[in-house]
C-alpha positions in Angstrom: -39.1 1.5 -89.7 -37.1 0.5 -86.4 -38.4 -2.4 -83.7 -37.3 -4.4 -81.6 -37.8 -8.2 -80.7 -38.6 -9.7 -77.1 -39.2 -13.3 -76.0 -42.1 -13.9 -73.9 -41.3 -15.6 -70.7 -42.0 -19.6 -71.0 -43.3 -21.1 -68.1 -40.2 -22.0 -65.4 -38.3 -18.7 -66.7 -36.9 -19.4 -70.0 -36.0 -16.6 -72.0 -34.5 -18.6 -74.7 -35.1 -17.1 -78.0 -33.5 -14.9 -81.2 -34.1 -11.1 -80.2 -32.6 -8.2 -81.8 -33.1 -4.7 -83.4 -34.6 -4.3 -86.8 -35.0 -1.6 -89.7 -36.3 -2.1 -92.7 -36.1 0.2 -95.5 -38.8 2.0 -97.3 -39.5 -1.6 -99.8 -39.6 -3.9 -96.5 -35.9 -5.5 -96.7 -33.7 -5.4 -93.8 -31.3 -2.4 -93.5 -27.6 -3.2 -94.1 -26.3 -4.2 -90.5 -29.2 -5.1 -89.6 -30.7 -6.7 -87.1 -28.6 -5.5 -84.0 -27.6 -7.6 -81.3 -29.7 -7.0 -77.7 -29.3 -9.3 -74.5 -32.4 -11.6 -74.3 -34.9 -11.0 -73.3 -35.1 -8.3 -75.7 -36.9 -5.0 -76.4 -40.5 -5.1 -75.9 -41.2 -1.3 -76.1 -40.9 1.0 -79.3 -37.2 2.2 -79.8 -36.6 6.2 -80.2 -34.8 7.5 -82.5 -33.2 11.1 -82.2 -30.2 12.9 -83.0 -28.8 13.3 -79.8 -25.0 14.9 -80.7 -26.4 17.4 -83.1 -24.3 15.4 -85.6 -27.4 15.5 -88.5 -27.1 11.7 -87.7 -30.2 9.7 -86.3 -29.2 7.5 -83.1 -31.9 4.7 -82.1 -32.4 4.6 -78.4 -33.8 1.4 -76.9 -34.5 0.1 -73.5 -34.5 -3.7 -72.8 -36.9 -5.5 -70.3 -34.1 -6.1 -68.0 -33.4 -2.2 -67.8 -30.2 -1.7 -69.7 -30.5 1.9 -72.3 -28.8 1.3 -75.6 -28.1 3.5 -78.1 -26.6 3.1 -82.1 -26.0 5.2 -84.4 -28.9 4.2 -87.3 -26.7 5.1 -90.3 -24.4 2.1 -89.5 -25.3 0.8 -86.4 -22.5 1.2 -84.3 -22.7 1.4 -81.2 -22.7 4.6 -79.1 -19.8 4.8 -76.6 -20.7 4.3 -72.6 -23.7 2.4 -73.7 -25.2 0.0 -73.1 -26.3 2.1 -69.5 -28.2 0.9 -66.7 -30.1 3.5 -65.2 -31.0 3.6 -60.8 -34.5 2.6 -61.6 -35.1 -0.2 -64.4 -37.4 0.8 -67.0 -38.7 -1.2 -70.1 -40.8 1.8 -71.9 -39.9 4.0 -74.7 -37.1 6.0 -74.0 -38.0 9.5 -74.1 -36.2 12.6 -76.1 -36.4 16.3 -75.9 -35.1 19.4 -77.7 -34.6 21.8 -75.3 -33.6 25.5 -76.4 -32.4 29.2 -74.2 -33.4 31.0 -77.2 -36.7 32.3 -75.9 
């Protein structure tokens, strides 16, 4: 299971607060490496998780409520390179993945 953390914002703007990324494994423990950092105010929508580089290895894809796209690589949680991104429009939803194929 992957999630992410958010703090909800205090009255007067605070945004003070642990957030992060989490996986557990299959018995409930935290997964080794685990939880990843993320800027507060944190993820508030489900991360995705895809292989992205047709590598056979999962990468975790996670927007923030300020805007900024992350993406790790779950098997250790490093970091993708060029990411974080900040797309033109800021977005706080689930990123969104898709196979596409031109074999018919």
């Amino acid at each position: 299971m992957v999630f992410g953390t958010y703090v909800p914002l205090q009255p007067g703007g605070n945004w003070d607060g642990p957030v992060g990324l989490w996986a557990l494994q299959a018995d409930g423990t935290v997964a080794p490496g685990f939880p990843l950092a993320i800027p507060t105010p944190g993820v508030r929508s489900a991360p995705t998780l895809a292989d992205l580089d047709g590598d056979g290895d999962l990468e975790i894809l996670a927007a923030t409520r300020t805007g900024q796209v992350f993406v790790w690589i779950l098997r250790h949680g490093m970091i993708v390179s060029n990411y974080p991104g900040q797309p033109a429009a800021k977005t706080c939803t689930a990123p969104l993945f898709s196979i596409t194929s031109r074999r018919g």
